[in-house]
Rosetta silent file (secondary structure, phi, psi, omega in degrees, C-alpha in Angstrom):
SEQUENCE: XXXXXXXXXXXXXXXXXXXXXXXXXXXXXXXXXXXXXXXXXXXXXXXXXXXXXXXXXXXXXXXXXXXXXXXXXXXXXXXXXXXXXXXXXXXXXXXXXXXXXXXXXXXXXXXXXXXXXXXXXXXXXXXXXXXXXXXXXXXXXXXXXXXXXXXXXXXXXXXXXXXXXXXXXXXXXXXXXXXXXXXXXXXXXXXXXXXXXXXXXXXXXXXXXXXXXXXXXXXXXXXXXXXXXXXXXXXXXXXXXXXXXXXXXXXXXXXXXXXXXXXXXXXXXXXXXXXXXXXXXXXXXXXXXXXXXXXXXXXXXXXXX
SCORE:     score description
SCORE:     0.000 S_00000001
   1 L     0.000  -32.863 -179.759    0.056   -0.007   -0.004 S_00000001
   2 H   -64.833  -26.739 -179.974    2.877    2.370    0.610 S_00000001
   3 H   -86.377  -21.533 -176.681    3.886    2.035   -2.950 S_00000001
   4 H   -85.118  -24.921 -179.157    0.539    2.399   -4.613 S_00000001
   5 H   -61.596  -47.291  178.447   -0.336    5.818   -2.930 S_00000001
   6 H   -68.580  -30.504  177.574    2.301    7.809   -4.666 S_00000001
   7 H   -71.083  -35.308 -175.477    1.572    6.222   -8.011 S_00000001
   8 H   -73.757  -33.930  178.673   -2.212    6.915   -7.775 S_00000001
   9 H   -60.916  -42.244  176.850   -1.396   10.426   -6.759 S_00000001
  10 H   -64.407  -37.837  176.766    0.815   10.897   -9.801 S_00000001
  11 H   -62.441  -37.347 -176.943   -1.829    9.490  -12.090 S_00000001
  12 H   -60.280  -40.166 -178.087   -4.299   12.147  -10.724 S_00000001
  13 H   -81.775  -19.938 -175.223   -1.953   15.031  -11.888 S_00000001
  14 H   -90.794  -32.313 -174.911   -1.011   13.491  -15.233 S_00000001
  15 H   -70.421  -38.128  178.224   -4.391   12.532  -16.614 S_00000001
  16 H   -65.740  -35.815 -176.518   -6.034   15.938  -16.718 S_00000001
  17 H   -71.082  -35.387  175.764   -3.005   17.341  -18.463 S_00000001
  18 H   -71.495  -28.126 -175.077   -3.008   14.535  -21.014 S_00000001
  19 L   -85.766    1.568  177.871   -6.722   14.968  -21.603 S_00000001
  20 L   -73.919  141.477  179.379   -6.540   18.666  -22.714 S_00000001
  21 L   -80.081  129.575  178.827   -7.254   19.170  -26.382 S_00000001
  22 L   -73.092  142.853  179.322   -4.373   20.621  -28.431 S_00000001
  23 L   -74.766  130.901  178.811   -5.004   23.867  -30.363 S_00000001
  24 L   -78.201  138.112 -177.210   -5.073   23.272  -34.002 S_00000001
  25 L   -75.018  144.667 -175.399   -2.791   25.285  -36.188 S_00000001
  26 L   -68.322  154.507 -178.598   -4.594   27.646  -38.675 S_00000001
  27 L   -69.408  158.370 -171.280   -4.697   26.668  -42.296 S_00000001
  28 L   -96.418  131.464  176.076   -2.040   28.148  -44.636 S_00000001
  29 L   -63.857  155.720  178.174   -3.077   30.733  -47.344 S_00000001
  30 E  -113.220  145.947  177.899   -2.237   29.886  -50.918 S_00000001
  31 E  -140.528  150.288 -176.315   -0.633   32.146  -53.385 S_00000001
  32 E  -160.789  156.102  170.238    0.203   31.868  -57.113 S_00000001
  33 E   -93.303  133.777 -175.464    1.074   33.978  -60.113 S_00000001
  34 L   -71.037  -16.376  174.590   -1.475   33.940  -62.905 S_00000001
  35 L  -127.025  150.452  179.068    1.363   33.635  -65.455 S_00000001
  36 L   -86.230  -11.058 -176.313    4.594   31.717  -65.137 S_00000001
  37 E  -138.921  143.430 -178.012    6.617   34.316  -67.034 S_00000001
  38 E  -144.361  172.300  177.310    6.703   38.028  -66.963 S_00000001
  39 L  -126.754  165.718 -174.604    8.893   40.905  -68.278 S_00000001
  40 L   -64.819  129.640  179.042   10.525   43.924  -66.788 S_00000001
  41 L    79.478   -3.683 -176.269    7.853   46.678  -66.127 S_00000001
  42 L   -83.921  133.682  175.092    5.040   44.309  -67.302 S_00000001
  43 E   -70.819  130.098  174.016    1.949   44.030  -64.970 S_00000001
  44 E  -130.268  147.381 -176.584    1.389   40.507  -63.702 S_00000001
  45 E   -86.990  137.425 -178.944   -1.425   39.240  -61.510 S_00000001
  46 E  -129.713  117.766 -174.623   -0.679   37.629  -58.116 S_00000001
  47 E   -96.558  129.278  175.074   -3.588   35.588  -56.470 S_00000001
  48 E  -120.798  121.463  179.022   -3.874   35.244  -52.683 S_00000001
  49 E  -131.352  147.869  179.794   -6.546   32.934  -51.412 S_00000001
  50 E  -142.252  123.002  178.858   -7.451   31.675  -47.955 S_00000001
  51 E  -103.268  123.878 -170.895   -9.999   28.902  -47.083 S_00000001
  52 E  -150.004  173.755  173.607  -11.072   29.125  -43.335 S_00000001
  53 L   -62.099  146.349 -176.507  -13.894   28.686  -40.867 S_00000001
  54 L   -64.867  -28.206  179.938  -16.886   30.911  -41.458 S_00000001
  55 L   -84.290   -4.286 -176.051  -16.498   32.631  -38.027 S_00000001
  56 L   -89.421  135.657 -178.039  -12.874   33.566  -38.424 S_00000001
  57 E   -87.054  125.054 -170.160  -11.943   37.206  -39.132 S_00000001
  58 E  -129.003  132.241  179.956   -9.316   37.466  -41.789 S_00000001
  59 E  -116.128  119.834  178.990   -7.394   40.687  -42.974 S_00000001
  60 L   -91.912  157.849  177.081   -5.599   40.605  -46.299 S_00000001
  61 L   -59.531  150.054  177.548   -2.576   42.798  -47.108 S_00000001
  62 L  -110.120 -163.451  179.518   -3.191   46.347  -48.404 S_00000001
  63 L   -66.466  -17.091 -175.631   -0.989   48.697  -50.529 S_00000001
  64 L   -87.308   -4.553  179.297    1.325   49.366  -47.560 S_00000001
  65 L   -64.625  174.019  179.795    2.528   45.761  -47.426 S_00000001
  66 L   -95.107  107.138 -171.017    5.998   44.589  -48.356 S_00000001
  67 L  -106.422    9.100 -172.533    5.759   43.495  -52.101 S_00000001
  68 L   -59.622  133.998   18.391    9.553   43.327  -52.701 S_00000001
  69 L   -96.856   27.288 -178.537   10.993   42.581  -55.337 S_00000001
  70 L  -116.050  164.028  179.086    7.815   43.741  -56.915 S_00000001
  71 E  -112.078  144.421 -176.392    5.926   47.050  -56.954 S_00000001
  72 E   -78.476  128.067  175.396    2.314   47.490  -56.002 S_00000001
  73 E  -109.852  -40.351 -174.603    0.023   48.740  -58.863 S_00000001
  74 E   174.874  179.634 -178.448   -3.515   47.871  -57.696 S_00000001
  75 E  -151.853  153.156  170.493   -5.715   45.020  -56.545 S_00000001
  76 E  -127.619  113.419 -177.683   -9.033   43.361  -57.168 S_00000001
  77 E  -105.401  151.978 -173.766  -10.835   41.701  -54.305 S_00000001
  78 E  -119.071  144.874  179.830  -13.687   39.350  -54.267 S_00000001
  79 E   -70.087  156.348 -172.577  -16.448   38.935  -51.587 S_00000001
  80 E   -67.853  131.206 -179.847  -16.208   36.104  -49.168 S_00000001
  81 E  -110.656  126.457  176.671  -17.847   32.884  -50.458 S_00000001
  82 E  -117.487  130.066 -175.368  -19.117   30.336  -47.955 S_00000001
  83 E  -155.014  127.527  175.139  -20.075   26.845  -49.030 S_00000001
  84 L    61.021   34.917  174.325  -20.505   23.643  -47.017 S_00000001
  85 L    82.123   17.626  177.849  -19.264   25.199  -43.768 S_00000001
  86 E  -137.077  134.640 -179.207  -16.101   26.685  -45.235 S_00000001
  87 E  -101.248  145.419  178.228  -15.405   30.385  -46.278 S_00000001
  88 E  -126.904  114.165  168.698  -13.082   31.445  -49.131 S_00000001
  89 E  -103.760  144.627 -170.081  -11.451   34.915  -49.376 S_00000001
  90 E  -148.108  126.209  178.482   -9.689   35.798  -52.577 S_00000001
  91 E  -135.908  131.560  173.166   -7.712   38.928  -53.780 S_00000001
  92 E  -104.068  125.533 -178.410   -5.765   39.435  -56.954 S_00000001
  93 E  -105.301  144.689  177.237   -2.938   42.000  -56.646 S_00000001
  94 E  -101.026  113.010 -176.544   -1.540   43.760  -59.847 S_00000001
  95 E  -122.968  165.528  160.288    2.240   43.920  -59.575 S_00000001
  96 E  -151.937  157.099 -173.865    5.209   44.670  -61.610 S_00000001
  97 L  -125.928  146.827  174.370    8.954   44.272  -61.258 S_00000001
  98 L  -119.228    3.830  176.961   12.053   46.097  -62.377 S_00000001
  99 L   -75.292  136.394 -179.789   14.496   43.584  -60.716 S_00000001
 100 L   -84.256    6.740 -173.523   16.631   41.572  -63.132 S_00000001
 101 L   -67.709  142.076 -179.911   16.749   38.295  -61.214 S_00000001
 102 L   -61.025  -46.173  179.985   15.738   35.302  -63.469 S_00000001
 103 E  -116.732  133.122  174.667   13.413   33.894  -60.822 S_00000001
 104 E  -128.723  140.708 -173.397   11.515   36.057  -58.370 S_00000001
 105 E  -120.706  155.153  179.826    9.445   34.914  -55.460 S_00000001
 106 E  -152.335  132.659  172.502    6.681   36.483  -53.343 S_00000001
 107 L  -137.850  106.261 -175.322    4.857   35.305  -50.255 S_00000001
 108 L   -89.532  135.000 -178.471    2.230   37.632  -48.721 S_00000001
 109 E   -88.137  154.835  173.547    1.053   36.949  -45.122 S_00000001
 110 E  -115.345  135.867 -176.515   -2.609   36.984  -43.910 S_00000001
 111 E   -96.480  129.223  174.750   -3.652   38.431  -40.522 S_00000001
 112 E  -112.216  136.887  178.695   -6.177   36.623  -38.325 S_00000001
 113 E   -96.033  120.075  179.653   -8.053   38.316  -35.562 S_00000001
 114 E  -126.156   92.648 -175.887   -8.549   36.094  -32.393 S_00000001
 115 L    64.002 -119.695  171.119  -10.088   38.154  -29.773 S_00000001
 116 L   -89.508   -3.442  178.657   -7.644   40.834  -28.663 S_00000001
 117 E  -109.911  165.115 -179.874   -4.759   39.119  -30.434 S_00000001
 118 E  -129.377  143.768  178.957   -3.631   38.834  -34.078 S_00000001
 119 E  -129.019  127.529  178.683   -1.856   35.968  -35.730 S_00000001
 120 E   -92.557  120.860  179.799    0.131   36.492  -38.927 S_00000001
 121 E  -120.618  114.737  179.038    0.100   33.428  -41.204 S_00000001
 122 E   -69.687  152.998 -179.316    2.440   33.489  -44.253 S_00000001
 123 L   -87.914  171.258  170.583    1.182   32.079  -47.578 S_00000001
 124 L   -69.312  134.326 -178.754    2.739   29.568  -49.641 S_00000001
 125 L   -60.382  138.344  179.306    5.516   31.030  -51.726 S_00000001
 126 E  -113.477  136.065  177.717    4.856   31.816  -55.426 S_00000001
 127 E  -128.916  154.873  178.773    7.500   32.210  -58.109 S_00000001
 128 E  -138.666  149.931  178.106    7.576   33.664  -61.647 S_00000001
 129 E   -96.850  138.191  175.063   10.370   33.642  -64.213 S_00000001
 130 E   -89.005  120.305  179.007   11.656   36.800  -65.971 S_00000001
 131 L   -81.704  142.363  177.603   11.787   36.603  -69.745 S_00000001
 132 L   -68.008  128.367  171.745   14.735   38.072  -71.620 S_00000001
 133 L   -75.110  -33.603 -177.079   13.808   41.155  -73.707 S_00000001
 134 L  -134.742  117.410 -179.829   16.777   40.717  -75.970 S_00000001
 135 L   -61.821  144.507  179.310   18.470   37.417  -76.735 S_00000001
 136 L   -60.671  135.641 -178.422   22.169   37.129  -76.139 S_00000001
 137 L  -101.081  121.755 -179.534   24.202   37.851  -79.198 S_00000001
 138 L   -79.448  120.985  179.003   27.062   35.535  -79.872 S_00000001
 139 L  -138.873 -172.928 -179.012   30.097   37.418  -80.984 S_00000001
 140 L   -68.319  160.931 -178.386   33.835   37.281  -81.014 S_00000001
 141 L   -70.793  156.863  179.132   35.657   37.207  -77.777 S_00000001
 142 L   -66.555  135.297  177.542   36.776   40.525  -76.206 S_00000001
 143 L   -61.431  151.892  175.857   40.061   41.776  -77.432 S_00000001
 144 L   -70.163  123.423  179.431   43.052   41.698  -75.340 S_00000001
 145 L   -81.961  136.269 -179.577   43.795   45.080  -73.806 S_00000001
 146 L  -111.440  144.511 -177.184   47.195   46.523  -74.224 S_00000001
 147 L   -77.709  138.237 -176.204   48.783   48.996  -71.922 S_00000001
 148 L  -130.928  101.837 -177.860   49.286   52.423  -73.222 S_00000001
 149 L  -104.531   18.638 -178.061   51.223   54.889  -70.944 S_00000001
 150 L   -73.244  132.192 -179.056   51.982   57.566  -73.466 S_00000001
 151 L   -63.929  143.186  176.114   51.204   61.128  -72.222 S_00000001
 152 L  -118.872  135.633 -178.671   48.422   63.044  -74.140 S_00000001
 153 L   -78.988  130.732 -178.799   48.574   66.820  -74.136 S_00000001
 154 L  -107.085  131.004 -178.665   45.557   68.298  -72.418 S_00000001
 155 L   -69.818  137.336  176.727   44.516   71.880  -73.306 S_00000001
 156 L   -65.183  147.910  179.066   44.748   74.383  -70.438 S_00000001
 157 L  -113.817  155.852  176.804   41.604   75.561  -68.966 S_00000001
 158 L   -71.977  125.442 -173.089   40.688   78.832  -67.375 S_00000001
 159 L   -88.290   88.224  177.901   41.198   78.522  -63.651 S_00000001
 160 H   -61.728  -47.971 -174.717   38.024   80.181  -62.213 S_00000001
 161 H   -64.544  -32.225  171.101   38.509   79.441  -58.529 S_00000001
 162 H   -62.428  -44.227 -175.691   42.043   81.022  -58.535 S_00000001
 163 H   -71.638  -30.094 -179.733   40.883   84.058  -60.330 S_00000001
 164 H   -74.249  -30.261 -179.187   37.790   84.417  -58.031 S_00000001
 165 H   -70.059  -42.511 -179.456   40.065   83.971  -54.971 S_00000001
 166 H   -68.117  -35.552  175.784   42.473   86.604  -56.325 S_00000001
 167 H   -67.233  -34.542  172.234   39.618   89.019  -57.110 S_00000001
 168 H   -59.257  -51.662  178.013   38.363   88.510  -53.572 S_00000001
 169 H   -57.259  -46.178  174.373   41.789   89.352  -52.140 S_00000001
 170 H   -58.320  -47.477  173.306   42.091   92.358  -54.220 S_00000001
 171 H   -55.575  -36.420 -178.170   38.656   93.596  -53.221 S_00000001
 172 H   -71.282  -44.973 -176.820   39.503   93.069  -49.521 S_00000001
 173 H   -60.362  -43.074  177.964   42.729   94.963  -50.004 S_00000001
 174 H   -69.891  -30.048  171.472   41.136   97.891  -51.752 S_00000001
 175 H   -67.990  -34.927  175.215   38.427   97.994  -49.189 S_00000001
 176 H   -63.822  -42.064 -179.638   41.089   98.097  -46.483 S_00000001
 177 H   -68.032  -42.721 -178.332   42.908  100.962  -48.228 S_00000001
 178 H   -58.132  -51.658 -178.201   39.596  102.767  -48.714 S_00000001
 179 H   -55.737  -49.663 -165.061   38.693  102.309  -44.965 S_00000001
 180 H   -67.101  -43.552 -177.899   42.243  103.194  -43.848 S_00000001
 181 H  -106.307   22.450 -174.453   42.546  106.342  -46.030 S_00000001
 182 H   -58.831  -41.534 -177.671   38.918  107.319  -46.265 S_00000001
 183 H   -64.630  -47.137 -173.889   39.461  110.556  -44.370 S_00000001
 184 H   -70.247  -35.060 -178.195   42.509  111.636  -46.533 S_00000001
 185 H   -76.944  -32.525  179.226   40.753  110.698  -49.794 S_00000001
 186 H   -65.132  -40.468  179.569   37.593  112.612  -48.775 S_00000001
 187 H   -64.263  -39.495  178.538   39.719  115.604  -47.957 S_00000001
 188 H   -66.890  -43.370  176.974   41.578  115.445  -51.152 S_00000001
 189 H   -64.461  -32.686  175.929   38.316  115.181  -53.154 S_00000001
 190 H   -73.308  -36.140  176.577   36.926  118.250  -51.278 S_00000001
 191 H   -65.643  -38.929  176.063   40.011  120.249  -52.093 S_00000001
 192 H   -60.321  -45.070  177.757   39.704  119.174  -55.805 S_00000001
 193 H   -67.452  -37.489  176.930   36.089  120.408  -55.894 S_00000001
 194 H   -62.835  -37.812  172.306   37.028  123.533  -54.089 S_00000001
 195 H   -66.113  -44.094 -175.580   39.621  124.443  -56.682 S_00000001
 196 H   -62.082  -45.762  176.985   37.433  123.553  -59.474 S_00000001
 197 H   -64.717  -36.055  179.882   34.459  125.616  -58.219 S_00000001
 198 H   -68.097  -37.233  173.926   36.781  128.607  -57.500 S_00000001
 199 H   -67.817  -38.688  173.316   38.215  128.507  -60.918 S_00000001
 200 H   -63.770  -38.955  179.482   34.778  128.414  -62.454 S_00000001
 201 H   -64.963  -41.522  176.793   33.618  131.360  -60.361 S_00000001
 202 H   -57.563  -39.228 -177.058   36.639  133.417  -61.455 S_00000001
 203 H   -71.018  -48.887  175.032   35.958  132.667  -65.029 S_00000001
 204 H   -62.737  -44.452  177.233   32.215  133.572  -64.823 S_00000001
 205 H   -64.847  -36.605  176.483   32.757  136.554  -62.789 S_00000001
 206 H   -69.939  -35.281  179.780   35.420  137.972  -65.218 S_00000001
 207 H   -67.048  -38.482  177.840   32.901  137.294  -68.067 S_00000001
 208 H   -67.051  -39.936  179.882   30.143  139.284  -66.362 S_00000001
 209 H   -66.115  -43.347  175.202   32.509  142.238  -65.705 S_00000001
 210 H   -55.914  -38.462 -179.737   33.669  142.153  -69.282 S_00000001
 211 H   -73.354  -33.360  178.593   30.046  142.265  -70.546 S_00000001
 212 H   -74.179  -40.796  174.411   29.245  145.077  -68.200 S_00000001
 213 H   -54.810  -46.729 -177.360   32.317  147.055  -69.373 S_00000001
 214 H   -73.097  -35.250 -172.253   31.229  146.652  -73.025 S_00000001
 215 H  -108.952  -19.336 -179.043   27.535  147.247  -72.490 S_00000001
 216 L    54.828   36.962 -179.968   27.368  149.275  -69.322 S_00000001
 217 L   -96.343  134.643 -176.863   24.210  147.290  -68.567 S_00000001
 218 H   -71.218  -22.075  173.431   22.983  147.060  -65.066 S_00000001
 219 H   -61.302  -34.821  177.670   21.741  143.547  -65.749 S_00000001
 220 H   -73.985  -30.336  174.265   25.288  142.231  -66.116 S_00000001
 221 H   -70.916  -43.208  179.136   26.197  143.918  -62.830 S_00000001
 222 H   -63.493  -36.158  171.615   23.313  142.277  -61.007 S_00000001
 223 H   -59.311  -41.289  177.518   24.473  138.901  -62.548 S_00000001
 224 H   -64.056  -47.703  173.583   27.932  139.481  -61.190 S_00000001
 225 H   -56.059  -47.542  179.478   26.675  140.329  -57.758 S_00000001
 226 H   -62.228  -47.059  179.309   24.294  137.270  -57.695 S_00000001
 227 H   -61.157  -32.169 -177.994   27.165  134.993  -58.782 S_00000001
 228 H   -72.388  -38.555  174.967   29.345  136.341  -56.016 S_00000001
 229 H   -67.508  -41.700 -175.307   26.658  135.676  -53.438 S_00000001
 230 H   -69.644  -37.442  178.879   25.868  132.140  -54.685 S_00000001
 231 H   -61.801  -45.640  176.521   29.608  131.281  -54.677 S_00000001
 232 H   -66.916  -30.686  176.824   30.131  132.320  -51.104 S_00000001
 233 H   -63.046  -42.618  178.491   26.956  130.487  -50.082 S_00000001
 234 H   -76.986  -35.069  175.653   28.350  127.260  -51.483 S_00000001
 235 H   -67.180  -39.732 -177.224   31.858  127.891  -50.187 S_00000001
 236 H  -106.325   -0.613 -178.772   31.026  128.603  -46.695 S_00000001
 237 L    57.971   51.254  175.302   27.659  126.766  -46.448 S_00000001
 238 L  -125.694 -161.514 -172.499   25.690  129.751  -45.388 S_00000001
 239 L  -127.878   34.447 -177.076   22.605  131.750  -46.739 S_00000001
 240 H   -71.712  -13.355  177.311   23.985  135.067  -47.742 S_00000001
 241 H   -74.478   -9.277  176.072   22.361  134.828  -51.191 S_00000001
 242 H  -112.250   10.175  178.738   18.971  135.465  -49.395 S_00000001
 243 L   -91.698  165.168  169.398   20.305  138.271  -47.127 S_00000001
 244 L   -83.600  176.467  177.294   20.125  142.040  -47.677 S_00000001
 245 H   -64.777  -43.119 -178.047   23.249  144.221  -48.036 S_00000001
 246 H   -64.272  -38.416 -178.293   23.046  145.309  -44.435 S_00000001
 247 H   -74.559  -29.736  174.216   22.755  141.716  -43.231 S_00000001
 248 H   -68.594  -44.300  176.218   25.692  140.616  -45.372 S_00000001
 249 H   -58.474  -43.883  179.080   27.890  143.378  -44.030 S_00000001
 250 H   -64.445  -38.635 -177.807   26.863  142.476  -40.541 S_00000001
 251 H   -62.172  -40.128 -179.868   27.515  138.762  -41.249 S_00000001
 252 L   -96.328   26.949  177.054   31.111  139.587  -42.342 S_00000001
 253 L    41.555   56.619  174.315   31.557  141.930  -39.344 S_00000001
 254 L    55.535   45.020  178.201   31.708  145.136  -41.353 S_00000001
 255 L   -61.743  138.471 -176.492   34.418  144.001  -43.615 S_00000001
 256 H   -66.083  -46.736 -178.382   35.724  147.082  -45.497 S_00000001
 257 H   -60.522  -41.022 -177.711   35.866  145.425  -48.901 S_00000001
 258 H   -70.502  -38.545 -175.735   32.340  143.995  -48.628 S_00000001
 259 H   -69.513  -47.222  179.085   30.857  147.178  -47.143 S_00000001
 260 H   -60.525  -50.271 -176.864   32.510  149.516  -49.790 S_00000001
 261 H   -61.903  -48.253 -174.366   31.727  147.276  -52.763 S_00000001
 262 H   -70.811  -24.780 -177.838   28.071  146.504  -51.922 S_00000001
 263 H   -80.967  -36.245  175.295   27.215  150.188  -51.199 S_00000001
 264 H   -60.643  -48.663 -178.856   28.700  151.166  -54.570 S_00000001
 265 H   -63.997  -42.745 -175.277   26.702  148.433  -56.426 S_00000001
 266 H   -68.092  -33.805  178.228   23.501  149.210  -54.497 S_00000001
 267 H   -67.524  -40.402 -176.109   23.774  153.023  -55.329 S_00000001
 268 H   -74.286  -45.372 -179.510   24.204  152.120  -58.961 S_00000001
 269 H   -73.650  -59.417 -170.105   21.570  149.473  -59.186 S_00000001
 270 L   -85.927  -32.042 -176.943   18.882  150.501  -56.724 S_00000001
 271 L   -93.952   -2.250 -179.026   19.584  154.330  -56.562 S_00000001
 272 L    47.316   41.237  175.485   19.958  154.637  -60.351 S_00000001
 273 L  -103.878   65.630 -179.117   23.066  156.818  -59.765 S_00000001
 274 L   -88.828  130.368  179.600   24.870  155.404  -62.688 S_00000001
 275 L  -116.704  155.551  175.076   28.031  157.295  -63.716 S_00000001
 276 L   -76.820   -6.963  176.858   30.193  156.843  -66.691 S_00000001
 277 L   -68.972  130.476 -173.323   33.202  156.708  -64.499 S_00000001
 278 H   -88.312  -21.883 -171.406   34.548  153.230  -64.627 S_00000001
 279 H   -54.112  -43.867 -174.016   36.908  153.663  -61.728 S_00000001
 280 H   -73.894  -47.985  179.882   34.223  153.274  -59.029 S_00000001
 281 H   -69.253  -37.215  175.900   32.487  150.230  -60.439 S_00000001
 282 H   -64.026  -34.401  168.679   35.750  148.537  -61.358 S_00000001
 283 H   -51.558  -51.328  179.420   36.712  149.104  -57.698 S_00000001
 284 H   -57.551  -54.841 -179.853   33.581  147.447  -56.470 S_00000001
 285 H   -58.142  -38.597 -172.526   34.088  144.388  -58.761 S_00000001
 286 H   -70.459  -44.634  171.243   37.806  144.195  -57.670 S_00000001
 287 H   -55.798  -40.068  177.024   36.913  144.384  -53.921 S_00000001
 288 H   -70.244  -39.383 -178.121   34.383  141.641  -54.256 S_00000001
 289 H   -63.988  -46.236 -172.383   36.806  139.360  -56.292 S_00000001
 290 H   -68.114  -37.948  174.140   39.558  139.924  -53.649 S_00000001
 291 H   -56.378  -45.484  174.277   37.114  139.142  -50.802 S_00000001
 292 H   -61.693  -42.103  177.290   36.090  135.899  -52.432 S_00000001
 293 H   -60.851  -43.471 -178.033   39.768  135.001  -52.977 S_00000001
 294 H   -69.085  -34.690  177.935   40.543  135.585  -49.334 S_00000001
 295 H   -70.899  -35.395  178.806   37.547  133.477  -48.202 S_00000001
 296 H   -66.945  -40.685  174.741   38.608  130.717  -50.564 S_00000001
 297 H   -56.338  -41.567  179.143   42.229  130.770  -49.170 S_00000001
 298 H   -65.004  -42.708  177.172   40.754  130.520  -45.658 S_00000001
 299 H   -69.186  -34.801 -176.096   38.615  127.469  -46.433 S_00000001
 300 H   -69.605  -35.396  176.934   41.339  125.872  -48.358 S_00000001
 301 H   -72.582  -31.275  176.633   43.887  126.242  -45.536 S_00000001
 302 H   -61.778  -41.619  178.750   41.324  124.863  -43.161 S_00000001
 303 H   -73.540  -23.989  176.192   41.020  121.631  -45.228 S_00000001
 304 H   -74.586  -22.656 -175.470   44.775  121.284  -45.468 S_00000001
 305 L   -69.997    0.000    0.000   45.171  121.565  -41.767 S_00000001
């Protein structure tokens, strides 16, 4: 009895485990190509079918599946057909290939929904042969290559990178020179403009005096005085061309040449006290010219300092 009790207890634990029904494996989907041969870029139909129990939920691959070495073009699916307790799902995929392998294979999986879980079942692999578009041409064997190390003259080309780099360096140097000597260059340019404007003023002023001497016309005198005022306005950056004679004399602190010359010209022009004596008018023109020369020398010396 001591030996039978452990054996009976062991049988109690083994029999229930042996009596459990084993879970059956799901059926395998079937796949095949509708033609045994295809060409590069030609559309070929690939059929995927799955026979299963009517209550089983099945999901076939869509356009996002892995079709390598083929490319997805489209698909044609058929409604589920149930006959004699078995359902059949069937879909035809339209594919094409640009791979040059002589034999190409494809196996698409089917997804089964079992409660909250999913099971992926691969289909049987299908293969298709790639037809040659051009038959091989039998020809002579490739010639034996001979070594040739002779140098060949190559025409020289324009070196754009070096020229662009050189132009950039020159531009940087010129920019540095301009920045470093900007003040001196500006001062030199101002002196040049000052000399040019002064020479132009003297030439025009002498022309108006000459015309006045020949014609004794007050218009030429007025033009000479206006030219003198405008020149000093630009030379000293002031507004004496819009001031009266009294204001101009006060601006230049009662300068003798300005005071004497402008009183003579005002008496001739506005007082109509024109005399045939040329000495007085010539004195006025000379005093104004000398004063303009002195103001020019003063400004020029200030720029050179």
């Amino acid at each position: 009895m001591r030996c039978l009790l452990p054996l009976a207890t062991a049988l109690l634990f083994v029999l229930p485990a042996a009596g459990r029904p084993a879970q059956e494996a799901p059926p395998v989907p079937r796949s095949r190509f509708m033609r045994p041969i295809t060409r590069v870029g030609e559309i070929i139909d690939y059929e995927l079918s799955y026979a299963h129990a009517p209550g089983l939920e099945v999901i076939f691959p869509d356009s996002t599946a892995e079709f390598k070495p083929f490319e997805y073009v489209g698909k044609t699916f058929y409604p589920t057909r149930t006959r004699r307790g078995q359902s059949l799902d069937r879909t035809i995929y339209h594919l094409r290939t640009f791979t040059l392998d002589s034999v190409q294979r494809l196996s698409l999986p089917v997804t089964l929904l079992q409660g909250n879980d999913t099971v992926t079942v691969p289909s049987t692999p299908a293969s298709v042969r790639l037809a040659r578009t051009a038959p091989p041409v039998a020809g002579p064997e490739a010639p034996v290559l001979r070594q040739n190390t002779r140098l060949v003259a190559v025409p020289a080309q324009f070196n754009y990178p070096y020229w662009l780099a050189g132009s950039g360096i020159v531009a940087v140097l010129l920019g540095g020179v301009f920045i470093g000597f900007r003040g001196a260059l500006r001062q030199r340019y101002q002196r040049y403009r000052l000399r040019k404007n002064h020479a132009y003023f003297l030439a025009q002023y002498a022309r108006h005096i000459e015309r006045f001497t020949l014609s004794r016309s007050l218009t030429n005198m007025e033009r000479a005085i206006t030219l003198w005022k405008n020149y000093l306005t630009g030379l000293e950056d002031n507004t004496i061309n819009s001031l009266t004679t009294r204001e101009i004399v006060a601006h230049y602190e009662n300068d003798y040449d300005v005071n004497t010359a402008l009183r003579i010209t005002d008496r001739v022009i506005y007082g109509n006290q024109f005399t045939e004596e040329e000495a007085e008018t010539d004195l006025a023109f000379e005093l104004l010219r000398d004063f303009a020369q002195r103001r020019y020398d003063l400004v020029s010396a200030r720029l050179r300092a």
